[in-house]
C-alpha positions as CSV (number, residue, x, y, z in Angstrom):
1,X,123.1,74.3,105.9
2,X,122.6,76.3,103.0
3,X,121.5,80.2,103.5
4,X,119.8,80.8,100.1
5,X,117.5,77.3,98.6
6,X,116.6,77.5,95.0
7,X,113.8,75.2,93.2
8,X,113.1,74.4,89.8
9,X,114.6,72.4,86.6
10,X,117.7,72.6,85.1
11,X,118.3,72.0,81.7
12,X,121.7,70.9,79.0
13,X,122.0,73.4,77.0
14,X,123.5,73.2,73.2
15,X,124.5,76.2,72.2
16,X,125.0,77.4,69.0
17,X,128.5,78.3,68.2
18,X,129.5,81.7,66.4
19,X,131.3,79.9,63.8
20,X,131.3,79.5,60.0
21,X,129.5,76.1,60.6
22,X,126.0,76.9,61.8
23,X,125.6,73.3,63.2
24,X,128.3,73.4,65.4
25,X,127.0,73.5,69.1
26,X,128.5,74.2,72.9
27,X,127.1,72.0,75.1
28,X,126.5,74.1,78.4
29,X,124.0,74.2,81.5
30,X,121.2,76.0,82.0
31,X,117.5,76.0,83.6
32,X,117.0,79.7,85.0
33,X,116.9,78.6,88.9
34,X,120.1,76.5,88.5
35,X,121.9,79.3,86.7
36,X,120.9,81.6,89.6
37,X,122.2,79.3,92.1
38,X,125.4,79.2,90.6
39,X,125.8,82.6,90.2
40,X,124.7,83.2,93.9
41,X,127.5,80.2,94.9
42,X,130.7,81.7,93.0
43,X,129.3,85.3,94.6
44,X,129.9,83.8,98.2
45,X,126.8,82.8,99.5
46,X,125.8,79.0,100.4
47,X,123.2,77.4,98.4
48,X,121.4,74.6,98.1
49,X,119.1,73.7,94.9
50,X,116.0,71.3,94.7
51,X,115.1,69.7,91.5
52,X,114.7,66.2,90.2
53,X,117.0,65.1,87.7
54,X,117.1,61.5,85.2
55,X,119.1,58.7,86.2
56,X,121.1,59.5,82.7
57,X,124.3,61.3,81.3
58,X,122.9,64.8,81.8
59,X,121.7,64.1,85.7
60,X,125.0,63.2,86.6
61,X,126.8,65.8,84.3
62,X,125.0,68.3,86.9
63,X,125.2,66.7,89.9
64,X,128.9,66.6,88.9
65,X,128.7,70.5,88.2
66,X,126.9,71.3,91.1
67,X,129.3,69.9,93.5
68,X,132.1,71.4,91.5
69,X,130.0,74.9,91.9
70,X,129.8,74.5,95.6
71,X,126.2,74.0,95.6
72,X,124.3,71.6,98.1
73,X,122.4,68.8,96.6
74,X,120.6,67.1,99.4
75,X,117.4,68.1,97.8
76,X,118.2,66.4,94.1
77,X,116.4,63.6,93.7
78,X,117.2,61.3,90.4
79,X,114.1,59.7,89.3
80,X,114.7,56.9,87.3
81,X,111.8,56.9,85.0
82,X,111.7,60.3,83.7
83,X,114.9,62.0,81.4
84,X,116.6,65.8,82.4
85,X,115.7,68.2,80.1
86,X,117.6,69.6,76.7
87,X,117.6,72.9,75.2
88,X,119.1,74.9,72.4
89,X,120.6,78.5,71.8
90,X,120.6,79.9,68.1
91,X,121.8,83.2,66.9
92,X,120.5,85.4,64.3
93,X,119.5,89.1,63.7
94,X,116.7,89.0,66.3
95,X,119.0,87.9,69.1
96,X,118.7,84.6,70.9
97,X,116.0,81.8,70.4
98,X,115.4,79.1,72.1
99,X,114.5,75.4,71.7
100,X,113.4,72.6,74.2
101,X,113.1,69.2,74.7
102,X,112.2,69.3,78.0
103,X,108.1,67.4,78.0
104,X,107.7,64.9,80.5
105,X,111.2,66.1,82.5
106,X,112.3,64.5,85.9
107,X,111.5,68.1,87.3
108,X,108.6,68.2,85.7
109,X,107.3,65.4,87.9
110,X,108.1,67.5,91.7
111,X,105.5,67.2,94.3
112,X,104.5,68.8,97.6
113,X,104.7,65.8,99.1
114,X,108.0,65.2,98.2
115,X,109.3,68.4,98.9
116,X,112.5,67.8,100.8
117,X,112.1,69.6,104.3
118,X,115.6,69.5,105.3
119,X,117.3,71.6,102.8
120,X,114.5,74.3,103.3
121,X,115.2,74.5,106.8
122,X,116.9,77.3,107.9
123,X,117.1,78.9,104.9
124,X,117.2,82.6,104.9
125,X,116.1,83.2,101.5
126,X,114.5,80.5,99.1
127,X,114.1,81.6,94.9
128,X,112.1,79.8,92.0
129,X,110.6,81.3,88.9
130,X,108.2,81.4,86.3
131,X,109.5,78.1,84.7
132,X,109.7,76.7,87.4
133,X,105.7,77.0,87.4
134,X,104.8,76.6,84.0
135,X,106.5,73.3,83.2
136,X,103.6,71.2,85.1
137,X,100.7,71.7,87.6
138,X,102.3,69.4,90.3
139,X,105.7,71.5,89.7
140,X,103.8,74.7,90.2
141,X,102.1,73.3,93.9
142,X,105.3,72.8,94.5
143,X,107.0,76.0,94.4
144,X,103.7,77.4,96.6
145,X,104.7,75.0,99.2
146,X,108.3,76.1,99.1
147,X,106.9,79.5,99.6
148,X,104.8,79.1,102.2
149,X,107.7,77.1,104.1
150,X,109.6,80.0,103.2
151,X,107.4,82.4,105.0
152,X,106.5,80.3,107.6
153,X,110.3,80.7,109.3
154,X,110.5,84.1,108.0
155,X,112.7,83.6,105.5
156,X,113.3,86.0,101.9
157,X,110.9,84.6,99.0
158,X,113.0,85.6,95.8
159,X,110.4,85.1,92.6
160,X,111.4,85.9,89.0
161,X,108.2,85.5,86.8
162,X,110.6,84.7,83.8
163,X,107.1,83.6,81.4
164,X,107.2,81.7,78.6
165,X,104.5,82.1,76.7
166,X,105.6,78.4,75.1
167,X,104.3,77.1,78.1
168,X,101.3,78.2,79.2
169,X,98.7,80.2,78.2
170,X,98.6,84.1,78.9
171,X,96.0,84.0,81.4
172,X,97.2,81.1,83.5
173,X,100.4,82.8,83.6
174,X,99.1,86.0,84.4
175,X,97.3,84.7,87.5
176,X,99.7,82.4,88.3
177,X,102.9,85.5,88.2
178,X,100.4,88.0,90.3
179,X,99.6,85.1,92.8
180,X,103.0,84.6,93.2
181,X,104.3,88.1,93.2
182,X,101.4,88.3,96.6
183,X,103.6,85.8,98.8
184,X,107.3,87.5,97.4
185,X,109.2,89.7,98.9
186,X,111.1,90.8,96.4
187,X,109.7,90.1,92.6
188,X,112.4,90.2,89.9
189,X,110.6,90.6,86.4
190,X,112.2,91.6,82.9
191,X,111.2,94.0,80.8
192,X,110.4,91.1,78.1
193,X,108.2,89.9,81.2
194,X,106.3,93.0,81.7
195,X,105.7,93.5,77.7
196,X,103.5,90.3,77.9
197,X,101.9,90.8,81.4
198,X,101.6,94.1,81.3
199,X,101.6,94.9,77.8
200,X,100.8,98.6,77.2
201,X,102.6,99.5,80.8
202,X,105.2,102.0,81.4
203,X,108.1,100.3,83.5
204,X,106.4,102.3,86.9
205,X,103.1,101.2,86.0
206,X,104.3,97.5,86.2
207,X,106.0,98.3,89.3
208,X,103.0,99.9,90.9
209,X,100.7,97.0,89.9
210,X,103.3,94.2,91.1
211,X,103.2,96.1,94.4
212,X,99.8,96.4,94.6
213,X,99.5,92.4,94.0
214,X,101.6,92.1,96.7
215,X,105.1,92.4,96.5
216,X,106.7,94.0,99.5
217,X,110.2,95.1,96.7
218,X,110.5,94.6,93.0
219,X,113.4,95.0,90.9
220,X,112.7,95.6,86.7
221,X,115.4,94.5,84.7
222,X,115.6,96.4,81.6
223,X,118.9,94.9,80.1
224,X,120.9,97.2,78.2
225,X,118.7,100.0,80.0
226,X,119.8,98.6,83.6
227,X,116.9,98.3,85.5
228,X,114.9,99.7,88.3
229,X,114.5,99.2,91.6
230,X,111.7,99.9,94.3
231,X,111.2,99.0,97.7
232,X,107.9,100.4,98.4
233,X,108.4,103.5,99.2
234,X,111.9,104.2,97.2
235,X,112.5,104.0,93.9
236,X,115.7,104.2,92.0
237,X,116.5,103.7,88.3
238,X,120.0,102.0,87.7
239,X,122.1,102.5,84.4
240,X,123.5,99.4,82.8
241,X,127.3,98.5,82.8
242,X,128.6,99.6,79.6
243,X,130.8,95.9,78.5
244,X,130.7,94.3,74.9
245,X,128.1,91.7,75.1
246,X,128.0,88.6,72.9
247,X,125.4,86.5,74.4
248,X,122.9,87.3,76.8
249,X,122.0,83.9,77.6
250,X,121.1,83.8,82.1
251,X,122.3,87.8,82.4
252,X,118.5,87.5,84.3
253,X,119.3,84.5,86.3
254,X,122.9,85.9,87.2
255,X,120.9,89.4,88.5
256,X,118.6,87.4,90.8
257,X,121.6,85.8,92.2
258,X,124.0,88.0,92.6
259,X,120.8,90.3,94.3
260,X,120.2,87.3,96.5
261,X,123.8,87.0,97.6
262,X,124.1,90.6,98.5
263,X,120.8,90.5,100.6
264,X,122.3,87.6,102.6
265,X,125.7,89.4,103.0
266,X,124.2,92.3,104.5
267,X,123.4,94.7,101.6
268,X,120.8,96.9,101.7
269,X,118.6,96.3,98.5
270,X,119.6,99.6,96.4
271,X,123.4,98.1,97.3
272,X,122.4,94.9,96.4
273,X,120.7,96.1,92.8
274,X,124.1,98.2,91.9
275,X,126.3,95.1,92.9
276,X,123.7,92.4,90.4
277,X,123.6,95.2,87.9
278,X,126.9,94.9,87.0
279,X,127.0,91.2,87.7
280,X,124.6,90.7,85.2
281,X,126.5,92.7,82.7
282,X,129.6,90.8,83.2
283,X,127.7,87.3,82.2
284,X,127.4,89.0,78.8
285,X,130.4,88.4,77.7
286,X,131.2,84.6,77.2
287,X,129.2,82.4,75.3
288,X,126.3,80.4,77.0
289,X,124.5,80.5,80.6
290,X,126.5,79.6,83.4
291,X,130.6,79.3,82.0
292,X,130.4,83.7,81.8
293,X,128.9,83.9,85.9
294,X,131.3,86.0,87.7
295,X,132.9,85.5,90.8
296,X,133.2,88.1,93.1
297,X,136.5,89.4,92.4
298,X,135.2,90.2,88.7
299,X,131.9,91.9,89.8
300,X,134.4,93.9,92.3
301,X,137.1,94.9,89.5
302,X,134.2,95.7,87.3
303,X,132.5,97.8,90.2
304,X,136.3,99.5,90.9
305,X,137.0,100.7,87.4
């Protein structure tokens, strides 16, 4: 049975190659809660992912990747009616963009009431995001329900507000994050997601509110700047790992996993920050969300040198 249980919707990704030709694509995988899976599953923990995907090319290109990943798929459902979602990744001065074809997704369309119990059970720690929320109202009651499964047999909620203001508006996403953020244990925002919640805020300011909402730990990921960490009643700001970055493409996603992982090997959470710092770092430097995810002996090179 799997330790660690992530929910939400993957994604195809196309990513655009650095290349004379500016049409020229990779085609990849992404979806924020997949990625994090991943990375959690080459970083040693056992995980398990719920989703829906289309009974097409791309739902069997990631059922094919997940079982080369070592992630559990007992809660992947392929709904024959609905498609998987498509994004792209272009470059350009501002950093990356992104594009999606995603409406009307075979995630989109998860349900409470077909929330697969089995894979939930016994999980010690269960993650979904932001996105995982925004891309439908049903989708959204769903990743409540996981939560309040999740608390129910005391395991770890993991939440990473990751908004897109594409998706929703402002306000429904505000309520939706701070809601959320009440029922996590530990919260797992980015800087880019505290500069539309919280616009205004200094990074301890955000911290402070996302505690008072409700959040027992929170861990602010500042990129480049590292990020900080706070428990409650510590706090501890983390430097970034200094690598040559080419595409920053899931660095987030790999953070929350690799944090994850180290909670469920035995890590306290300040060990577990330092450990998904550097992780993080490390999926900077290959093209493209989940091909750059270290494995554990990188993240324990990187952490050695």
């Amino acid at each position: 049975m799997p330790d660690l249980v992530a929910l939400g919707e993957p994604l195809v990704e196309f990513n655009q190659a650095r290349s004379a030709d500016p049409s020229a694509y990779l085609q990849g995988f992404g979806g924020d809660t997949s990625n994090m899976a991943i990375a959690a599953a080459r970083l040693g923990a056992r995980v398990g992912y719920l989703t829906r995907v289309g009974d097409d090319a791309f739902g069997r290109m990631f059922r094919d990747l997940w079982a080369r990943e070592g992630v559990d798929t007992a809660g992947v459902a392929i709904d024959p009616e609905a498609p998987t979602g498509v994004y792209f990744v272009a470059h350009g001065p501002q950093g990356h963009e992104f594009s999606y074809l995603r409406g009307g997704s075979a995630a989109s369309r998860m349900r409470p009431d077909t929330l697969p119990a089995e894979p939930l059970r016994g999980a010690r720690l269960v993650h979904a995001s932001g996105i995982s929320q925004a891309i439908s109202a049903s989708a959204c009651d769903t990743v409540f329900a996981a939560f309040d499964a999740a608390r129910a047999q005391g395991a770890i909620v993991s939440y990473d507000p990751n908004v897109r203001a594409k998706l929703w508006p402002l306000a429904r996403a505000r309520a939706i994050v701070l809601a959320s953020a009440a029922l996590a244990t530990w919260c797992l925002p980015s800087q880019d997601d505290a500069t539309v919640l919280f616009a205004g805020m200094a990074p301890d300011a955000v911290i402070d509110a996302l505690h008072r909402a409700g959040a027992r730990g929170v861990a602010l990921k500042q990129g480049a700047q590292g990020c900080v960490i706070s428990d409650g009643s510590r706090r501890e700001r983390l430097p970034a790992h200094a690598v040559r970055s080419v595409d920053a493409t899931g660095a987030g996603d790999c953070f929350d996993g690799a944090f994850a992982a180290r909670l469920l090997a035995g890590d306290d959470p300040f060990v577990a920050a330092r450990y998904a710092n550097v992780a993080a770092a490390l999926a900077t430097t290959g093209y493209g969300a989940v091909a750059p995810l270290p494995r554990a002996a990188d993240v324990a090179a990187a952490l050695a040198r």
